[in-house]
C-alpha positions as CSV (number, residue, x, y, z in Angstrom):
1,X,124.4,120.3,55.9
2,X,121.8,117.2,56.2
3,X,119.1,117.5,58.7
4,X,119.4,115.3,61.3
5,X,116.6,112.8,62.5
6,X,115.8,111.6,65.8
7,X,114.6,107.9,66.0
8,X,112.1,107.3,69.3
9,X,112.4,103.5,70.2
10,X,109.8,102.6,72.5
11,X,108.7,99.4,74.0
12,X,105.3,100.3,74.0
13,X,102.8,102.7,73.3
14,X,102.1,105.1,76.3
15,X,98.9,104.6,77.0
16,X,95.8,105.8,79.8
17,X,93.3,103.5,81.5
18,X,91.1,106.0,82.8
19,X,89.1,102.4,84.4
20,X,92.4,101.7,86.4
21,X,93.0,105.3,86.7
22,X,96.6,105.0,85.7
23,X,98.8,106.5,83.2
24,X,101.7,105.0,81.5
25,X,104.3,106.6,79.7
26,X,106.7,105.3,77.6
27,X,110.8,105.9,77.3
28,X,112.8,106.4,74.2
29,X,116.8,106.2,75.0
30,X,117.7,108.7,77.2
31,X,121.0,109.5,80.3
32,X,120.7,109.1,83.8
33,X,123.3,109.2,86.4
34,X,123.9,105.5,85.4
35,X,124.9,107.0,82.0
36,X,122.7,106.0,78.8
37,X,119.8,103.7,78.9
38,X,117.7,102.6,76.4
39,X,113.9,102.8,78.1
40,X,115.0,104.5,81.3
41,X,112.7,104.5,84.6
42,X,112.3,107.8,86.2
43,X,109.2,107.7,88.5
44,X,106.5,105.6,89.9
45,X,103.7,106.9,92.2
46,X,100.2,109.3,92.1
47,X,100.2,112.3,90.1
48,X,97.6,114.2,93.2
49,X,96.2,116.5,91.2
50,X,94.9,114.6,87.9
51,X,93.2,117.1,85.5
52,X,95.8,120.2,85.4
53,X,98.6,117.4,84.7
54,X,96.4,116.0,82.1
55,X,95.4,119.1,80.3
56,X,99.5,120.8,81.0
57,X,101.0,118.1,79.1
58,X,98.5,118.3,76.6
59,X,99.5,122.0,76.5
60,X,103.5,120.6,75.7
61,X,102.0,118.3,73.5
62,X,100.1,121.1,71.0
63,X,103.1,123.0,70.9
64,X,105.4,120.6,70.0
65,X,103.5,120.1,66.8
66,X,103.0,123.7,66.5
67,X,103.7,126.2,63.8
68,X,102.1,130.0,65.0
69,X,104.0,131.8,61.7
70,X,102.7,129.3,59.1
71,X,99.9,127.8,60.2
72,X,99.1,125.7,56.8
73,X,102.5,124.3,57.5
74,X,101.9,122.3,60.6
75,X,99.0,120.1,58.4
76,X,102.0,117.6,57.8
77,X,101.3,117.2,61.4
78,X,104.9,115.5,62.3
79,X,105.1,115.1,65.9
80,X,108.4,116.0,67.9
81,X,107.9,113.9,71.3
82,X,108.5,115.9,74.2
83,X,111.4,115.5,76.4
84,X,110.9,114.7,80.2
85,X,113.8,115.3,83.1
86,X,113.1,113.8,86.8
87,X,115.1,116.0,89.1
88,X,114.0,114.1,91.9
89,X,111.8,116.1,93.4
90,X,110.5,117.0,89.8
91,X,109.2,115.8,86.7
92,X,109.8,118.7,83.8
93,X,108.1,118.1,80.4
94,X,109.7,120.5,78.0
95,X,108.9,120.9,73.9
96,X,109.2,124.0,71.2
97,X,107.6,124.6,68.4
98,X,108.2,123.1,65.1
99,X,108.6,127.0,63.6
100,X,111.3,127.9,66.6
101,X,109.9,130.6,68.0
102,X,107.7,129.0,71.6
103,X,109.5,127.4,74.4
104,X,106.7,125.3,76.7
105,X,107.8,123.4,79.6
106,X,105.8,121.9,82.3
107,X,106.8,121.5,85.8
108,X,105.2,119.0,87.8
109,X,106.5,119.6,91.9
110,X,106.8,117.7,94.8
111,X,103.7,119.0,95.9
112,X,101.5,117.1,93.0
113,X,103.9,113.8,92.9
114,X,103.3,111.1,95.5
115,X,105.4,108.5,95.4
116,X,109.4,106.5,93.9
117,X,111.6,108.4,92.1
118,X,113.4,105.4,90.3
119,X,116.3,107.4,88.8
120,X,117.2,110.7,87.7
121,X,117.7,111.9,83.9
122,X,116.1,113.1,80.7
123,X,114.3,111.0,77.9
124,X,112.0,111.5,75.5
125,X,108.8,110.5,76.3
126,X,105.6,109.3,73.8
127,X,102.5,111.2,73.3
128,X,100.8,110.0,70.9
129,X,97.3,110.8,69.5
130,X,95.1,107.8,71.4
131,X,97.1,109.1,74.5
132,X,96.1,113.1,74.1
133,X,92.3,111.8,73.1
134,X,92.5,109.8,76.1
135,X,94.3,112.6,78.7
136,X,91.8,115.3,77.2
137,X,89.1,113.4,78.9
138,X,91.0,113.2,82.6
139,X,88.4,115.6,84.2
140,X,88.6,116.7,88.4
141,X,91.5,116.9,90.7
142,X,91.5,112.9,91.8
143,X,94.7,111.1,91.9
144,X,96.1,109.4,88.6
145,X,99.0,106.7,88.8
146,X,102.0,107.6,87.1
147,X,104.9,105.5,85.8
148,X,107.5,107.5,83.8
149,X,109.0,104.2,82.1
150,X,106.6,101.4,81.5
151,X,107.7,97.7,81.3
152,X,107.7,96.7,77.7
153,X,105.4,94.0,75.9
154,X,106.7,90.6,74.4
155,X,110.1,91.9,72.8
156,X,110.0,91.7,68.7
157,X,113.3,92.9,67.8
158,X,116.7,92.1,69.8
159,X,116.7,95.8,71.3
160,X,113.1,95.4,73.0
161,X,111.6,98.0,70.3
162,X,107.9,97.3,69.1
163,X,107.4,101.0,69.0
164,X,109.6,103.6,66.4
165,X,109.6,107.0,65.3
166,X,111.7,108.8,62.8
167,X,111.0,112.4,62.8
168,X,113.1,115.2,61.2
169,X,115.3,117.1,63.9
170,X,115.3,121.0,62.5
171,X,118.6,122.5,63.2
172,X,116.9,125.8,64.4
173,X,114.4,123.6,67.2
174,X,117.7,122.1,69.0
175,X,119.6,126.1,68.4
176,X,116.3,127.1,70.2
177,X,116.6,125.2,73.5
178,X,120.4,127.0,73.7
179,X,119.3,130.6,72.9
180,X,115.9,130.5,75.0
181,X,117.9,129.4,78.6
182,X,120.2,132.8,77.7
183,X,117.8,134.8,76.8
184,X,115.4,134.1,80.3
185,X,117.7,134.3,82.4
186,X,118.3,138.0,81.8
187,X,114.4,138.2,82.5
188,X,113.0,139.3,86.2
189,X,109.4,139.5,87.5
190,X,107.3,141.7,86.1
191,X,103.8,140.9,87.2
192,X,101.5,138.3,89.0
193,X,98.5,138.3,89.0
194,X,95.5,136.2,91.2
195,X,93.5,133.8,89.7
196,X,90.4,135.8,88.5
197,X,93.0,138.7,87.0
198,X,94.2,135.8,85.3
199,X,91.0,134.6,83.8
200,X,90.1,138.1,82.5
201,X,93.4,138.7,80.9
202,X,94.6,135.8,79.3
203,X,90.9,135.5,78.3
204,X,90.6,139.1,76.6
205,X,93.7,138.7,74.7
206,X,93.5,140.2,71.0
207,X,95.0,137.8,68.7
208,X,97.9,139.2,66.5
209,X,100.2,142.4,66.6
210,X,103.1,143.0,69.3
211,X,101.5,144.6,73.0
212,X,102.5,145.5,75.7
213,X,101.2,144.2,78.8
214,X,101.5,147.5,81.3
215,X,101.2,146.6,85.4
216,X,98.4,148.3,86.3
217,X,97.4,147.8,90.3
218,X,97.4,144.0,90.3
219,X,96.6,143.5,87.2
220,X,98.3,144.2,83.3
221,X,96.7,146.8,81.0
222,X,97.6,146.1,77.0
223,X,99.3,148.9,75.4
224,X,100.5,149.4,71.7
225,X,103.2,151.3,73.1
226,X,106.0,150.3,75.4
227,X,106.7,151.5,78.8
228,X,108.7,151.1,81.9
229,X,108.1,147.8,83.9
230,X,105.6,146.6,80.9
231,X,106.4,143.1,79.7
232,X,106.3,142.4,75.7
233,X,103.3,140.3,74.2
234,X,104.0,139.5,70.8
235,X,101.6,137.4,68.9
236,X,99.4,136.3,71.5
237,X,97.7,133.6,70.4
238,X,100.9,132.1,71.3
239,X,99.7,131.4,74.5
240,X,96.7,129.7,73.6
241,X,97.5,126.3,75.0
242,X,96.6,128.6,78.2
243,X,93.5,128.6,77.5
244,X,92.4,124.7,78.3
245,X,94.3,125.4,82.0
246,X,92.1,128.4,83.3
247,X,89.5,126.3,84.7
248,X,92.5,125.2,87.3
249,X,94.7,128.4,87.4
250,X,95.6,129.9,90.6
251,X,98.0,132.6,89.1
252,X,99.9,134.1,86.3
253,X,103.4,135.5,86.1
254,X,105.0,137.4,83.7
255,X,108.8,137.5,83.1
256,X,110.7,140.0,80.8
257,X,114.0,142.0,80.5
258,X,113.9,145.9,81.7
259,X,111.7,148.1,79.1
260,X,111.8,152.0,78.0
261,X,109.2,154.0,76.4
262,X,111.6,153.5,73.6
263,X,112.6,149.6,74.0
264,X,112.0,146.9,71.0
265,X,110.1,144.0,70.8
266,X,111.8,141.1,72.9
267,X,111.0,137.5,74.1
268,X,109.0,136.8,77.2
269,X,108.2,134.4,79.4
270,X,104.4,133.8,80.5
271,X,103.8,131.1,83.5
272,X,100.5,129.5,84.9
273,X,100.8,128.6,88.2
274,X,98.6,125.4,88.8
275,X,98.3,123.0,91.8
276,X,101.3,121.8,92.7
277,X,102.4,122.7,88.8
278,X,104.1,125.4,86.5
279,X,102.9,125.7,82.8
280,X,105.5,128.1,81.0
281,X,105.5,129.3,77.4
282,X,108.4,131.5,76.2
283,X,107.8,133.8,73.2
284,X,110.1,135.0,70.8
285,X,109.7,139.0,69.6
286,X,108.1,137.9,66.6
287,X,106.1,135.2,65.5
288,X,108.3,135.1,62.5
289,X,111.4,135.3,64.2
290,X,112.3,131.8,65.8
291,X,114.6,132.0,68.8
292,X,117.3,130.1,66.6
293,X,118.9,133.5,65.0
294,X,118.7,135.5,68.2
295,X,122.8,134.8,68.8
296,X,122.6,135.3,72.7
297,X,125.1,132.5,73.5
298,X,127.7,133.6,71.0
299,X,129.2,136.1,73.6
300,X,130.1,133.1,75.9
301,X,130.7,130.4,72.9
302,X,133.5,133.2,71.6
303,X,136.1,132.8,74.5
304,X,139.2,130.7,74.2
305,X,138.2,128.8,77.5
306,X,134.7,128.0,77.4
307,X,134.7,124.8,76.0
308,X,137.5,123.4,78.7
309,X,135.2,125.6,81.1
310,X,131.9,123.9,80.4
311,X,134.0,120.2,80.5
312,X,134.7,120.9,84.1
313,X,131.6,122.5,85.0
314,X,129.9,119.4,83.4
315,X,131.4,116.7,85.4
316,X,130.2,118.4,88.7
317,X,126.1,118.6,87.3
318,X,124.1,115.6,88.9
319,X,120.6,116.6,87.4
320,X,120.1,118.7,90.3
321,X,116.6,120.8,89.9
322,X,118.2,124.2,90.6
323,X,122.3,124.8,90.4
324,X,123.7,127.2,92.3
325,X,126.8,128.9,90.5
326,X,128.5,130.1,93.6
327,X,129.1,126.7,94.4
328,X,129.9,125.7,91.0
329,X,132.5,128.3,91.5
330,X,133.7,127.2,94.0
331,X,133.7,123.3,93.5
332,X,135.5,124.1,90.1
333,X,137.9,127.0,91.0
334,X,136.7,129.0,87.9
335,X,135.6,132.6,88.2
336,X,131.4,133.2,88.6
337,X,131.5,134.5,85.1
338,X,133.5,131.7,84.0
339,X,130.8,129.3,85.4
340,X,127.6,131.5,83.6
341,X,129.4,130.9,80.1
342,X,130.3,127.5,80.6
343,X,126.4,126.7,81.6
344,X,126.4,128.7,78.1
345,X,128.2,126.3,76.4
346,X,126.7,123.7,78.2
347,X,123.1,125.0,77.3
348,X,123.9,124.9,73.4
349,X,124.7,121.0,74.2
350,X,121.3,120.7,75.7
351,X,122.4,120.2,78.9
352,X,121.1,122.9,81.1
353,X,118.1,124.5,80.9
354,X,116.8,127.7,83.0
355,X,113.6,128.0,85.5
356,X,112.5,131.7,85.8
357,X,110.3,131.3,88.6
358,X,114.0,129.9,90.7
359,X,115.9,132.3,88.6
360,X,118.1,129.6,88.3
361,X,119.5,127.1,85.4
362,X,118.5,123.4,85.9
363,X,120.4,120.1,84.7
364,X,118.7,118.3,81.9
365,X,120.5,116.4,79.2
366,X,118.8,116.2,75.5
367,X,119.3,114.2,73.1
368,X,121.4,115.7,70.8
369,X,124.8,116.0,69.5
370,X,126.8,118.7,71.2
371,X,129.7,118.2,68.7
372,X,127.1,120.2,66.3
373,X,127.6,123.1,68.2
374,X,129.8,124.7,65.9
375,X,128.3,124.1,63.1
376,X,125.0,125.2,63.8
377,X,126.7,129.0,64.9
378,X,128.0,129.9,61.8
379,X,129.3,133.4,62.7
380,X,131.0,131.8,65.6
381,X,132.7,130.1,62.4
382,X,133.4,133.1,60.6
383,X,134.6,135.0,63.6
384,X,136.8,132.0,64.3
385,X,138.3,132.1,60.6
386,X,139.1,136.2,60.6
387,X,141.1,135.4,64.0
388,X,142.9,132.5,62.7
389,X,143.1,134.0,59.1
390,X,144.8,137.4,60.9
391,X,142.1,139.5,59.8
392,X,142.2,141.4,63.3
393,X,143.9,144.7,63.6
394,X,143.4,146.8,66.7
395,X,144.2,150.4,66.0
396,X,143.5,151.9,69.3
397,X,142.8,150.1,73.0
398,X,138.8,150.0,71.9
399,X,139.0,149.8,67.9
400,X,139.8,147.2,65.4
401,X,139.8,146.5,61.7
402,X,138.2,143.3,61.1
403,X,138.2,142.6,57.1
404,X,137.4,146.1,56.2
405,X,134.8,146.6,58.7
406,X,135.6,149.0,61.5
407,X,134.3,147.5,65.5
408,X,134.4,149.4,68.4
409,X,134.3,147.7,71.7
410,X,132.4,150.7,74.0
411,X,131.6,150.1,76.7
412,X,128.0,150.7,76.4
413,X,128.2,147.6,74.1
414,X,129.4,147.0,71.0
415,X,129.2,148.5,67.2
416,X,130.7,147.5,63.5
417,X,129.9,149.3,60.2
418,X,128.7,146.0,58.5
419,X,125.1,145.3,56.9
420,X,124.0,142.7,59.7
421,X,124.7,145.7,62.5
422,X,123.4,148.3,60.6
423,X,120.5,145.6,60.2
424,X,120.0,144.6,63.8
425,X,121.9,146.9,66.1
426,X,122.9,144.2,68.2
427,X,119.4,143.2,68.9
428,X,120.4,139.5,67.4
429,X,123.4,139.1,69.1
430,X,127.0,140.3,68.0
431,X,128.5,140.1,64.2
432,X,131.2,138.2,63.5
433,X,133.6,140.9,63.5
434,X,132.6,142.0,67.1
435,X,133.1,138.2,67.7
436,X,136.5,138.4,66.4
437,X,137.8,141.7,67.8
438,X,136.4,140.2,71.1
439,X,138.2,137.3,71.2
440,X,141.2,138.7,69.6
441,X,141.2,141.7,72.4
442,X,141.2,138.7,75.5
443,X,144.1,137.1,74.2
444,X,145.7,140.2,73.9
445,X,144.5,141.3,78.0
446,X,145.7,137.9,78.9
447,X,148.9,137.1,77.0
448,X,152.1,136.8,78.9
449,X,154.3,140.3,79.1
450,X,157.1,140.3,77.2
451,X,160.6,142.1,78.6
């Protein structure tokens, strides 16, 4: 398949004028509640706490052009702009690394905004080199003046574009954004830690090699070994755009899913509480191992009723900074679990995102085409093919045949004798044979009775 590109159209550059104090940043085409705009308008008004938000979307910045497995790599130095949602009573700043495998977003609250939300929705948003030179000299906590859409120069071409980018669009950067919303919101709490806990921590970090970060009285001890309550560190020079925020740091929380003396390397989410501001990097297990492959959304995508499921849940989203799916349940008549795999579905379209510090999924809309959903899940494809192809033969209530491989469908979770199991033991989500059994086993549950 041919990688797609994203084209930024800009009316101008975005641009700093530290004299003037104010910052300007510049709109590619983007959806608001108005529907699709070309150089939308999101917020105009004082950023009250100018150096963290200058150094924090430097942060989003770096990692957007970032490659931590192959280093050498990220010399082409192609530029993915981030992507910026107003919530109303937020701006978000979100990017991931060109190798997949770091998820940095950047909240700016109400606490740190001052002044017009102009409209609601997502763009993307220009930083350009001049602009990072220029924000990586903001110094202090005095007010900045912020416009999220600038009015363009004198027009040069009919559309109002003086300003393009082409940059290639890797299939396994817009997979990322779906699998990392799945993956943290199975995360909880794991530690927090004051601001001079943070400053010895982050600051001691070794710089390659999977830890474990182990609570130790209010603070994390690093560990080789797992252990209950410890949180995963893979790779941690992954959080090095940390680094440049201590000097404003007021906390640090770490986010992961339950862990054994026994458990695996998983993803993690790390988050720098600033004023007024969140700073949140998401790892991967491995810096070798981009989100992209981790196949946590194909349990939801591999239902006969998510797609009609995520339609409905869709119309009701209104870019509201924290959605509650009780009353998406209710507003839709769809079950609670119906509603988490339709955000699912929704998530693989770019459309919903998830906050961990809320524990709870958030309404942004990225630029990309959801009908490439599909196609960038290939065993969702295959698993799709064996049902259609009749490939599925149940020989008990919990067992199947799926094309010579055997699947059973414990409870505990599932199991297949094919290589990619044996391989992963579910650790990468299910093979297409679970996938097909699965599905194949709910139609069966849910078919009419016959007399």
């Amino acid at each position: 398949m041919a990688e797609a590109v994203q084209a930024y159209s800009y009316t101008r550059s975005s641009e700093l004028d530290l004299g003037a104090g104010h910052l300007g940043l510049s709109t590619s085409g983007g959806m608001t509640t108005k529907g699709l705009v070309a150089h939308p308008k999101f917020f105009s008004g004082l950023l009250t706490q100018a150096g963290p938000s200058a150094a924090a979307l430097i942060g989003v910045a770096d990692v957007a052009r970032a490659r931590y497995y192959d280093a050498r790599a990220a010399a082409a130095g192609i530029m993915r702009d981030p992507v910026v949602t107003c919530n109303g009573d937020r701006l978000r700043f979100e990017s991931f690394s060109a190798c997949g495998g770091v998820y940095a977003r950047l909240d700016v609250l109400q606490q740190a905004l001052d002044g017009e939300v102009v409209e609601l929705g997502t763009t993307n948003v220009d930083v350009n080199n001049p602009l990072r030179q220029a924000l990586a000299r903001v110094g202090g906590n005095d007010p900045l003046h912020l416009a999220v859409g600038v009015d363009g120069l004198v027009a040069t071409t009919l559309d109002g574009a003086v300003v393009e980018k082409k940059v290639p669009l890797p299939e396994r950067w817009v997979r990322g954004f779906a699998e990392v919303q799945v993956i943290a919101s199975g995360f909880d709490l794991r530690a927090e830690l004051s601001a001079p806990d943070t400053l010895r921590f982050l600051r001691s970090l070794p710089r390659k090699g999977v830890h474990w970060a182990v609570p130790v009285g209010r603070s994390l001890r690093l560990s080789a070994r797992p252990a209950p309550g410890a949180v995963c560190l893979p790779s941690a020079e992954r959080l090095g755009t940390m680094l440049p925020l201590l000097r404003f740091a007021t906390g640090l929380r770490a986010y992961g899913p339950a862990a054994s003396a026994t458990s695996l390397p998983t993803a993690s989410t790390w988050e720098l509480e600033l004023p007024g501001m969140r700073y949140v990097l998401t790892l991967s297990p491995d810096s070798r191992r981009g989100f992209s492959g981790e196949g946590a959304v194909l349990d939801d995508l591999a239902t006969d009723h998510a797609a009609a499921d995520a339609d409905l849940v869709g119309v009701l989203l209104a870019f509201e900074p924290r959605l509650d799916a009780d009353l998406l349940a209710e507003q839709s008549g769809l079950t609670r679990d119906r509603v988490r795999a339709a955000l699912t579905q929704l998530g693989t379209a770019g459309r919903v995102g998830y906050d961990t510090a809320e524990a709870a999924h958030f309404h942004r809309e990225l630029p990309y085409d959801a009908e490439r959903v599909l196609k960038m899940n290939p065993r969702l494809k295959a698993a799709n093919d064996l049902v259609a192809g009749g490939l599925v033969r149940f020989t008990g209530p919990d067992t199947a045949v799926v094309n010579e491989r055997h699947v059973h469908l414990a409870a505990t979770g599932p199991t297949c004798s094919c290589p990619w199991w044996v391989d992963y033991r579910g650790t990468r989500g299910p093979c297409k044979h679970v996938l097909a059994a699965q599905r194949v086993r709910t139609r069966l549950a849910t078919a009419p009775a016959t007399v």
